[in-house]
C-alpha distance (Angstrom), angle and dihedral (degrees) to the residues before:
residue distance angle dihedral
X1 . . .
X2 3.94 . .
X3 3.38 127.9 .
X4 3.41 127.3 -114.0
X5 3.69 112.9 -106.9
X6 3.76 119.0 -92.4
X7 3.67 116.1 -125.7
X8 4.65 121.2 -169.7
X9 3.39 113.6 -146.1
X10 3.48 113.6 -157.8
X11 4.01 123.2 -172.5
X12 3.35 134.8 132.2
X13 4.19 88.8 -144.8
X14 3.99 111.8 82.6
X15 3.52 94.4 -141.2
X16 3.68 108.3 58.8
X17 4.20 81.5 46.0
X18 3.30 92.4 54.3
X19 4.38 98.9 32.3
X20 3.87 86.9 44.2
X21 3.77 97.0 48.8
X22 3.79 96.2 43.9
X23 3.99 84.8 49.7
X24 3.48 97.8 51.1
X25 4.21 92.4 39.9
X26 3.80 82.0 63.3
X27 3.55 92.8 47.9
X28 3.75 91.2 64.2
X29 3.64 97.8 -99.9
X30 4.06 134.0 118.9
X31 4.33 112.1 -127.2
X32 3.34 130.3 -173.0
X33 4.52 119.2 -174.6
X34 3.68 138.1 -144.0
X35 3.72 132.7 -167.2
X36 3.42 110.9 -126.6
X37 4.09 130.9 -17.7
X38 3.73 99.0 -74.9
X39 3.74 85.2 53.2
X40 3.84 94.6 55.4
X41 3.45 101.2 38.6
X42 3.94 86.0 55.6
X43 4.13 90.7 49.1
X44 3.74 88.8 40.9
X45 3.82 90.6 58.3
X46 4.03 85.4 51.6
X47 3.99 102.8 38.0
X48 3.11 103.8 34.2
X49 4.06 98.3 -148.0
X50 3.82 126.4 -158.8
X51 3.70 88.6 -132.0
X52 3.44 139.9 13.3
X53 4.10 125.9 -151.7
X54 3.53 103.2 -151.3
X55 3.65 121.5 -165.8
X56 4.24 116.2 -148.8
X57 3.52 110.7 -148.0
X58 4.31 103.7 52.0
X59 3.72 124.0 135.2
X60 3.89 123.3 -113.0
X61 3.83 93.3 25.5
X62 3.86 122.8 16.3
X63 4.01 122.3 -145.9
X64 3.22 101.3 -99.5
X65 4.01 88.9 49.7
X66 3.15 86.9 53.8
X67 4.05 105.1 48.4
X68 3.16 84.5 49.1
X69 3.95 100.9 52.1
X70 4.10 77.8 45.6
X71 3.59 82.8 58.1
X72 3.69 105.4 47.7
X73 3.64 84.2 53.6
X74 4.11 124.0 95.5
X75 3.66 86.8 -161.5
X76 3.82 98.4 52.6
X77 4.21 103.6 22.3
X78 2.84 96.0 95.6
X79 4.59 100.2 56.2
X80 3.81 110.4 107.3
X81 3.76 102.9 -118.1
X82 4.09 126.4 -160.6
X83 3.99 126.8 -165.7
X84 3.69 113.1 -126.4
X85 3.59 109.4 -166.3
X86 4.06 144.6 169.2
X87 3.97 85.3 -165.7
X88 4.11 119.9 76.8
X89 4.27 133.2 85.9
X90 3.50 112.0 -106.8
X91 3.30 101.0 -130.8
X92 3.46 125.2 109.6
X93 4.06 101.4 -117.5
X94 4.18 90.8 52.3
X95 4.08 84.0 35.5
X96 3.96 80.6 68.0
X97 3.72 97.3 44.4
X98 3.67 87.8 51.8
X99 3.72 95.8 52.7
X100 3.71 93.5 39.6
X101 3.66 93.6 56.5
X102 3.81 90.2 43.6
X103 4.26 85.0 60.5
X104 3.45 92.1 47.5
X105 3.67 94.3 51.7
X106 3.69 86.7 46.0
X107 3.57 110.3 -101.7
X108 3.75 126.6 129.4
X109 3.73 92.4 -128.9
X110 4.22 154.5 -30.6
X111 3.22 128.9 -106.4
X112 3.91 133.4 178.8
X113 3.82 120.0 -129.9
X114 3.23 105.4 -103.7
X115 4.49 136.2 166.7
X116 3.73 87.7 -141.6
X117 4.21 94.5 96.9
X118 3.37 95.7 172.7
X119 3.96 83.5 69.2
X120 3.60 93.0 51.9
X121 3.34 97.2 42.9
X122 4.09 88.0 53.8
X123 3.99 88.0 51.7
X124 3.77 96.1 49.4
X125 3.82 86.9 50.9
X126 3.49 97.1 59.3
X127 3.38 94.8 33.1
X128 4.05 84.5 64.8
X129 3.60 93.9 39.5
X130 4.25 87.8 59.4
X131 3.82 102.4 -112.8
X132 3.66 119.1 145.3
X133 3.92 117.0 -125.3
X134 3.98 108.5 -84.3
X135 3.71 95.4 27.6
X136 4.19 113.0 99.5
């Protein structure tokens, strides 16, 4: 029997932790949190997650700090990692900036914060199943 994937949350507010991680429990997957980016970079080194949700704007270590400490690292490199933000214009043309900067950095994609989980939940899927934002 597989395992159900592992997804890092990383945020340094308590409720998306906690909202995210009950979500994605119910989903059928296992989730683990961190505080900020030092925090998850440290856990990721330990767990080993399938994907990490990485909030931007934390203290002590940002998210893209930490994707791209995650990154540098052979023992973490190679984790899928996915921007959760509050930040970003919905429209389509800054949409792309957003997502392009998140690839540079050395995430796998953006995503705004958002209550609608079924969305999430659809983005994390393909996200684990390797297919680059804007594909289906």
């Amino acid at each position: 029997m597989n395992n159900p994937p592992l997804i890092l949350i990383v945020d340094d507010e308590e409720n998306f932790r906690e909202i995210f991680s009950v979500e994605f429990k119910k989903a059928g997957y296992q989730t683990d949190t961190a505080v900020d980016g030092e925090d998850g970079f440290e856990k990721a080194k330990k767990i080993k997650p399938d994907l990490i949700l990485m909030d931007m704007e934390m203290p002590h270590l940002n998210g893209a700090g930490a994707v791209m400490k995650l990154k540098e690292d052979p023992k973490t490199k190679g984790i899928k990692v996915m921007f959760l933000t509050n930040y970003g214009d919905p429209r389509p043309e800054m949409t792309q900036a957003d997502v392009h900067f998140s690839q540079e950095v050395g995430a796998d994609d953006y995503l705004r914060k958002t209550s609608d989980m079924s969305i999430l939940r659809e983005e994390v899927q393909r996200v684990l199943n390797h297919v680059k934002h804007g594909e289906k």
